[in-house]
PLY file of the C-alpha trace (Angstrom):
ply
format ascii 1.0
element vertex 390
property float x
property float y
property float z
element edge 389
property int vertex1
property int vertex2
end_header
-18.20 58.34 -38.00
-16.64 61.46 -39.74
-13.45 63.20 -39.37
-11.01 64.73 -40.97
-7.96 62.28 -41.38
-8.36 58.54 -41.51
-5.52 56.55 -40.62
-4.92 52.79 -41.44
-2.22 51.02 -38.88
-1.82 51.50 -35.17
1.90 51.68 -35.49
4.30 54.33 -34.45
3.72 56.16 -38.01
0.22 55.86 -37.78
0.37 56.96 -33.86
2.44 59.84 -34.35
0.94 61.55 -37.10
-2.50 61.08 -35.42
-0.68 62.70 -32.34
0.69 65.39 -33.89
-2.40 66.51 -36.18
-4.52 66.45 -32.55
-2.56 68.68 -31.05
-3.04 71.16 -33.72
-7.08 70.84 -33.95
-7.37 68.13 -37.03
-9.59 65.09 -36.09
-8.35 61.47 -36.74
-8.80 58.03 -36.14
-6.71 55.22 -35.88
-7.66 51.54 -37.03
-4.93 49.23 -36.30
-5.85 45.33 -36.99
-3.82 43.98 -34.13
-4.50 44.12 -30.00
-2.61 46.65 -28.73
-0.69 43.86 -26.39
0.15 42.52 -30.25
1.74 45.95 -31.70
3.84 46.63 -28.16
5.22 43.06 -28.29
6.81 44.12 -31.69
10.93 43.59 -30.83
12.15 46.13 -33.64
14.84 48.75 -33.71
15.61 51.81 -31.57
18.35 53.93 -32.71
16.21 57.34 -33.62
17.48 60.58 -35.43
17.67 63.49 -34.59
15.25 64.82 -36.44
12.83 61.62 -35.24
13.79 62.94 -31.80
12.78 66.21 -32.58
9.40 65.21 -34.09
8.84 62.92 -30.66
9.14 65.73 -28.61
7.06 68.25 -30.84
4.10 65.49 -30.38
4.73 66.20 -26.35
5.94 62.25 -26.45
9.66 62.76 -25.99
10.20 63.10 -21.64
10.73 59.34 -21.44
12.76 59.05 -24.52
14.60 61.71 -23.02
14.92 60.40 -19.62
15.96 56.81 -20.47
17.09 56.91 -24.07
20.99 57.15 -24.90
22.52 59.40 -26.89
25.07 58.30 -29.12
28.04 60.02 -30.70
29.72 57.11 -32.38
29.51 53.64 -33.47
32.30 50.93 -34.03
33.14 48.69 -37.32
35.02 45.85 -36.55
36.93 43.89 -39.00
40.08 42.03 -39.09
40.26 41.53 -35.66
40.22 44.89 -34.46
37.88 47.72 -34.53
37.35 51.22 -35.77
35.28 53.96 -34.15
32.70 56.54 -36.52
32.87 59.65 -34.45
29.41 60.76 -35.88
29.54 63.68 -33.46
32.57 64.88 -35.12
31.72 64.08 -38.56
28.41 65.17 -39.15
28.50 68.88 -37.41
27.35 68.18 -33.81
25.15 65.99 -34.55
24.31 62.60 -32.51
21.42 59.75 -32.61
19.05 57.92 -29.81
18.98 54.62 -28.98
15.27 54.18 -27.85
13.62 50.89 -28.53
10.58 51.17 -31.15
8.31 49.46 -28.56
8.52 51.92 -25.57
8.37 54.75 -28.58
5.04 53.30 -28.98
4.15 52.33 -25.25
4.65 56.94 -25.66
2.53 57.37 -27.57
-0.19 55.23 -26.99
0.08 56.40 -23.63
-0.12 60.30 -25.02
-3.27 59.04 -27.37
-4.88 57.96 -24.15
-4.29 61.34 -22.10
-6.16 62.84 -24.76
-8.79 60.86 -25.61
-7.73 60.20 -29.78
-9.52 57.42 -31.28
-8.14 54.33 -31.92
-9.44 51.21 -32.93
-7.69 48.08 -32.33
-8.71 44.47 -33.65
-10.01 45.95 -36.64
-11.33 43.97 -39.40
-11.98 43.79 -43.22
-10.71 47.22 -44.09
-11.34 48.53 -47.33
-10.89 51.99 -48.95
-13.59 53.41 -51.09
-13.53 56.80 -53.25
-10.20 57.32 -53.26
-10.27 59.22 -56.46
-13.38 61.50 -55.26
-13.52 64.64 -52.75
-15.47 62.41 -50.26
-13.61 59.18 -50.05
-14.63 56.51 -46.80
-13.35 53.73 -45.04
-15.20 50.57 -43.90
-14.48 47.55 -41.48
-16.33 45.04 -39.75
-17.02 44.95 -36.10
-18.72 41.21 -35.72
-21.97 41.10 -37.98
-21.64 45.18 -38.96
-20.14 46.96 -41.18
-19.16 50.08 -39.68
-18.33 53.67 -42.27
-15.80 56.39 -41.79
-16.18 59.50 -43.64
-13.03 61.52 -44.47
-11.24 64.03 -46.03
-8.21 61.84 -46.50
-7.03 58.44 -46.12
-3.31 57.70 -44.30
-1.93 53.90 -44.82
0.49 53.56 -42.07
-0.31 49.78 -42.06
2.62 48.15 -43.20
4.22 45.92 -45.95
1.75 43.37 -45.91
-1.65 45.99 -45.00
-4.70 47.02 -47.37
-3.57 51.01 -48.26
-1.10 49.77 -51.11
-3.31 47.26 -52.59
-5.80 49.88 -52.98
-3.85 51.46 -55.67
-4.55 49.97 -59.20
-2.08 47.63 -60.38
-1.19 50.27 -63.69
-0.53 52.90 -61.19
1.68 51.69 -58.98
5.20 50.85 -59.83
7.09 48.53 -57.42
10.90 48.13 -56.72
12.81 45.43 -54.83
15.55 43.70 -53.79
15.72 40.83 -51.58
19.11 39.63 -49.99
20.28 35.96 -50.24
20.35 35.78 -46.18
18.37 37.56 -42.74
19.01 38.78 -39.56
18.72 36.25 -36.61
18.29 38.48 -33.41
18.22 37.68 -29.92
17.22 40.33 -27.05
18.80 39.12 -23.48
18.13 40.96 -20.06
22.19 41.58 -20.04
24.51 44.10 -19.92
25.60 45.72 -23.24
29.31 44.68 -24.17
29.79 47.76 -25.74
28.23 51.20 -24.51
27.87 51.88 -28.43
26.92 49.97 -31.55
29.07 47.77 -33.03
29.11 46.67 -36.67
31.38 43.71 -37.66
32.11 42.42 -41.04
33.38 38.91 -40.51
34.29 36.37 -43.42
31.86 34.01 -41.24
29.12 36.58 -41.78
28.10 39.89 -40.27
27.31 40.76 -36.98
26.05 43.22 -34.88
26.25 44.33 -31.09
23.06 46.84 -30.49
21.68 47.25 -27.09
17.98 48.78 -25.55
19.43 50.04 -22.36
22.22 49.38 -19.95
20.32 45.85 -18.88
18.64 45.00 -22.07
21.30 44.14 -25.01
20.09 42.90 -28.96
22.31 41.31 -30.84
22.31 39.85 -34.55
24.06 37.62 -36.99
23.80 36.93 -40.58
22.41 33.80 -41.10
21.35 32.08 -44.21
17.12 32.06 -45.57
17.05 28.52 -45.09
17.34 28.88 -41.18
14.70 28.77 -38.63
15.06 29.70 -35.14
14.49 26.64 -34.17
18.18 25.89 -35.62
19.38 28.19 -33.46
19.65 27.29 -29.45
20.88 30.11 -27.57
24.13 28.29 -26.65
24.94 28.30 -30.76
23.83 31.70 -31.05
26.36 32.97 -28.33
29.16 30.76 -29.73
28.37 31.94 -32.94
28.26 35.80 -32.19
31.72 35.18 -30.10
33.25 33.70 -33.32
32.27 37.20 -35.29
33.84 39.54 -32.79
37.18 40.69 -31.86
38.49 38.48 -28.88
38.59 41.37 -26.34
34.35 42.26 -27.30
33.83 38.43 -27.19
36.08 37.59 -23.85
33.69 40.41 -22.16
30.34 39.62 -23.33
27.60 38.33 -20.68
25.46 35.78 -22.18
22.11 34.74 -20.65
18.91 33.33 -21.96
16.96 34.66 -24.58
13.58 36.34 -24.18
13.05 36.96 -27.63
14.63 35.30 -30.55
13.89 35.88 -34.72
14.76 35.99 -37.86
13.99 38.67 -40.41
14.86 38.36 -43.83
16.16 41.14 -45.56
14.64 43.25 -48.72
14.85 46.94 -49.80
11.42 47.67 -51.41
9.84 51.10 -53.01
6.61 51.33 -53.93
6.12 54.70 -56.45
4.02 56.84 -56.16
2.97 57.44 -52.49
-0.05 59.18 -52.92
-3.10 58.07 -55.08
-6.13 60.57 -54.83
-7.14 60.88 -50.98
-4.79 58.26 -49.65
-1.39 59.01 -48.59
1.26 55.79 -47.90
3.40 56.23 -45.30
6.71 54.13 -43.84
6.77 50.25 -44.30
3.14 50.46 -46.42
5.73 52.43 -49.32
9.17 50.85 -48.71
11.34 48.85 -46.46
14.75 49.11 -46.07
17.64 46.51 -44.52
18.31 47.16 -40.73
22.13 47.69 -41.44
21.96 51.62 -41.64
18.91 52.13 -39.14
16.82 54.40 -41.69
13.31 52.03 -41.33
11.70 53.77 -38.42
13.71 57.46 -39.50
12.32 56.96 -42.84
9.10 56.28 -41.59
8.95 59.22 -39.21
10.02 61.82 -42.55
7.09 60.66 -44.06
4.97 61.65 -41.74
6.79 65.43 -40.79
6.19 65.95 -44.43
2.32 65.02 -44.19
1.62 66.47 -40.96
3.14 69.97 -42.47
1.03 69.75 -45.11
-1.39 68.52 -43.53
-1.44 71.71 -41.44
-0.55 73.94 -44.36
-4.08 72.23 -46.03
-6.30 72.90 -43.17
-4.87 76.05 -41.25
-4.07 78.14 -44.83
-5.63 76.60 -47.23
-2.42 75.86 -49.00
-2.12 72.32 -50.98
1.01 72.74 -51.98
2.33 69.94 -49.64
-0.30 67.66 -50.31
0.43 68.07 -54.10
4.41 67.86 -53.44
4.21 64.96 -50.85
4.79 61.82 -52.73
8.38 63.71 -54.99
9.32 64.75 -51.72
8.86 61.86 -49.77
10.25 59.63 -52.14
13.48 61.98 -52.94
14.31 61.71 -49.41
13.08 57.74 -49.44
15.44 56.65 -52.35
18.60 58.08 -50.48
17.88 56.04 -46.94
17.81 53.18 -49.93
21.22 54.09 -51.03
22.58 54.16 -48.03
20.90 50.79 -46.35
22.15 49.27 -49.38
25.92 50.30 -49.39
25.78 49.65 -45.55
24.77 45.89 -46.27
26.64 45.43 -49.17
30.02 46.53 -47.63
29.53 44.81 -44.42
27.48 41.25 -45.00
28.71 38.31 -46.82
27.39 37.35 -50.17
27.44 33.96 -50.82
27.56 34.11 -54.74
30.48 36.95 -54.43
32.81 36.75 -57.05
36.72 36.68 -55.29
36.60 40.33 -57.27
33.97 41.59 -55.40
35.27 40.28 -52.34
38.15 42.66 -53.03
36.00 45.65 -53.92
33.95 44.90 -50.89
37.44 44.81 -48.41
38.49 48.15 -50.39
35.35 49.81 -49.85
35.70 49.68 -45.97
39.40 50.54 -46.10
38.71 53.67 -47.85
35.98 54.18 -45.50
38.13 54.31 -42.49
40.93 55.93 -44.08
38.88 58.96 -45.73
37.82 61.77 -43.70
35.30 62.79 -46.79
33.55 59.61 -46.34
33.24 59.24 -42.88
31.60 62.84 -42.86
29.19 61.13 -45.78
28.63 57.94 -43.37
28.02 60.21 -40.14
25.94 62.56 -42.30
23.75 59.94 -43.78
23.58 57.76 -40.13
22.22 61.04 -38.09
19.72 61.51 -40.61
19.29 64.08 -43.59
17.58 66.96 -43.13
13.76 66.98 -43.30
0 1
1 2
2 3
3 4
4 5
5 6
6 7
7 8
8 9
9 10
10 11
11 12
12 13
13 14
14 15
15 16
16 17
17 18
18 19
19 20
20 21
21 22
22 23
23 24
24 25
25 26
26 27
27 28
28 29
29 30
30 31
31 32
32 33
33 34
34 35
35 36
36 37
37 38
38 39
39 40
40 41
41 42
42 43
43 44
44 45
45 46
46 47
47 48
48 49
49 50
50 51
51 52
52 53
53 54
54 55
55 56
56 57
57 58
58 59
59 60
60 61
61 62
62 63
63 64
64 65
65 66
66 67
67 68
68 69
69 70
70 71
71 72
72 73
73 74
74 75
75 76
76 77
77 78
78 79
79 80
80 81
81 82
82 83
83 84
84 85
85 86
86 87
87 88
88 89
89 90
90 91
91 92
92 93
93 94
94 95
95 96
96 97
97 98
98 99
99 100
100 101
101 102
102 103
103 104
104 105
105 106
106 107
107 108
108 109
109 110
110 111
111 112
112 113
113 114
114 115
115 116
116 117
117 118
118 119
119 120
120 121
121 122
122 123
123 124
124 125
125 126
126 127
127 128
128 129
129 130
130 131
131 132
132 133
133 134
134 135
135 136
136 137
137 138
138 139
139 140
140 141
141 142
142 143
143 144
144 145
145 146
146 147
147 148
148 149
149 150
150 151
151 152
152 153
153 154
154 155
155 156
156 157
157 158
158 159
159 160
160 161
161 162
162 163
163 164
164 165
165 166
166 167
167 168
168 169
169 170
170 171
171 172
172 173
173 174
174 175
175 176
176 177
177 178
178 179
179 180
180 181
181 182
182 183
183 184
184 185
185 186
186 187
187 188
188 189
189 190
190 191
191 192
192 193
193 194
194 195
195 196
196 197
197 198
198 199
199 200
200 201
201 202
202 203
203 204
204 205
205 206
206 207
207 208
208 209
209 210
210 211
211 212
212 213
213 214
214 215
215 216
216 217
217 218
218 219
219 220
220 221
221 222
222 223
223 224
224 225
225 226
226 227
227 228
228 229
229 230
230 231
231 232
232 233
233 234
234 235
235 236
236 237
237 238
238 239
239 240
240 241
241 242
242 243
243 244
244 245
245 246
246 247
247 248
248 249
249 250
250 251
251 252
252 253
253 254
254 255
255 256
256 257
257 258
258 259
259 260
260 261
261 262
262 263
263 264
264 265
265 266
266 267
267 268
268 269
269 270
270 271
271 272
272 273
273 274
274 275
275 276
276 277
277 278
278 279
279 280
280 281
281 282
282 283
283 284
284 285
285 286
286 287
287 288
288 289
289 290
290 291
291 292
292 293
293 294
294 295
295 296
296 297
297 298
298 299
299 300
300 301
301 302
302 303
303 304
304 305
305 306
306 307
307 308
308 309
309 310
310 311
311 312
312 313
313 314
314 315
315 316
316 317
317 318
318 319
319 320
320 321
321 322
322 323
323 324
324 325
325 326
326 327
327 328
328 329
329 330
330 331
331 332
332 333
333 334
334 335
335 336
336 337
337 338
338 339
339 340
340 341
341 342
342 343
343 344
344 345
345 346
346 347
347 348
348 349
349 350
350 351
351 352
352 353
353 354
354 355
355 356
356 357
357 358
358 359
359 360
360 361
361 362
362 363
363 364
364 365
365 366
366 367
367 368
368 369
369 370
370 371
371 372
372 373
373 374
374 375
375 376
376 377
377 378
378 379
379 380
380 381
381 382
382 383
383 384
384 385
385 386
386 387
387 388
388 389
């Protein structure tokens, strides 16, 4: 097979770029190594910016979002038994998010991939990247006893943390960075109604906790638990009696509990692998760095990535202009590192460490209070929450 753009994961990065670069006349194809059934029973986040938005609907994916999706112009912190609102309409210019969960995202646009016959390739095995340095690099994987080639121009890895595109970057090239927090997320997703009609954060000295919801009968919720837990430590009555314990009595006195229908824990890391482009191949999203889910910026950051490919993509093969290509990884990453910044000071103000010093405890407390009482910063958390500009 030959086309122009090779593309390693069958996510929503992955899905979306391939989308985009069809619709302006660039060939791709899509191996992801999971069933499709696999990839859309992914339970990850939904709360979109606008500039993700945007990008959704310039792919000609975006009625449904629009239809069924929620726009939000706040979000609530609770703490000390009460709660504060984040007016991000107000604080960021006009500006607002969508809550949109990742898997009907994807549901869109495997569903637009379809309607226009784009090529991918699920259950995908033993991919490796060949040439990467040349002007004629290739892709191979196995389907049963043969190895099958793909000729291409360049090579996209969209494929994840754990995928083949960053391992195919020497060792002396890359340079990695991480952190990786001293607890994880234990979610739950219940066919029940929201208790709050927007997102609430709540820094608790039990732990955090947070209220999120997929639509007016689907509600996620979280709480900070330690590594050491399994879900199997966690029956839904805890879980519920747990989350109660986190909230302010009025949230928790109103919240309908019901079984769970999907239950996890995710530990949490901030990772950045530098640089994103080596010869040919181009990382994109969770292949190049991971954030915490406090802020929201995995998906967002993800979907930046590939707006600044597909433009240069499109600046490469409509004008003959490389400047993008050349510029991709500095830009990408400029843009990366502050969705870092900001996951970080998100989970740092609002979880609780478990080797904090009583001094940081009171630089932690501080940080929110000046949070809520400073209109400056609340412009710089609404600014930073909607999503910087592309």
């Amino acid at each position: 097979m030959k086309v122009q753009v090779c593309i390693i994961g069958g996510g929503p990065s992955g899905l979306l770029l391939s989308q985009l670069l069809h619709l302006k006349g660039i060939d791709t194809v899509v191996l992801e190594k999971q069933s499709r059934e696999y990839v859309l029973g992914r339970i990850r986040a939904g709360v979109l910016e606008h500039g993700f938005a945007a990008l959704m609907r310039e792919a000609q994916c975006g009625e449904r979002m629009d239809r069924e999706g929620e726009i939000h112009e706040g979000f609530f912190i609770a703490h000390g038994g009460g709660m504060s609102r984040v007016d991000l309409h107000k604080y960021s210019g006009g500006n607002s998010v969508v809550v949109y969960g990742q898997t009907e995202l994807t549901r869109d646009l495997y569903e637009a991939r379809d309607r226009m016959n784009g090529k991918v390739l699920h259950n995908v095995e033993g991919v490796t990247l060949h040439d990467l340095k040349s002007d004629a690099p290739y892709v191979t994987y196995r389907d049963g006893d043969r190895i099958e080639r793909i000729d291409c121009d360049y090579v996209i890895g969209a494929d994840g943390f754990h995928g083949v595109s960053r391992k195919s970057i020497p060792k002396d090239v890359l340079r990695e960075y991480e952190r990786v927090y001293p607890f994880g997320w234990l979610g739950v997703l219940s066919r029940t109604r929201p208790v709050s009609p927007e997102l609430i954060y709540s820094k608790h000295e039990r732990g955090f906790a947070l209220c999120s919801l997929r639509s007016q009968v689907l509600s996620r919720y979280y709480i900070q638990v330690p590594l050491t837990d399994t879900v199997d430590d966690w029956s839904d009555e805890a879980f519920w009696a747990e989350l109660k314990r986190r909230l302010p009595e009025d949230v928790a006195g109103r919240m309908i509990t019901g079984p769970s229908i999907e239950k996890s824990i995710a530990p949490l890391r901030s990772f950045v692998a530098e640089p994103m482009r080596y010869g040919q191949l181009f990382l994109a999203g969770d292949a190049a760095h991971i954030v915490p889910p406090t802020g929201a910026r995995g998906l967002n950051s993800a979907a930046s990535d590939i707006y600044y490919l597909y433009h240069a993509m499109l600046g490469h093969y409509q004008n003959g202009d490389d400047t993008g290509l050349e510029g991709y990884s500095q830009k990408a990453l400029a843009r990366v590192w502050k969705a870092q910044r900001f996951s970080w000071w998100m989970t740092t103000m609002l979880h609780k460490f478990p080797d904090n010093l009583a001094y940081e405890d009171k630089l932690q407390s501080t940080e929110l209070e000046y949070l809520l009482s400073s209109e400056a910063a609340m412009g710089s958390l609404a600014e930073n929450y909607v999503g910087l500009p592309f």
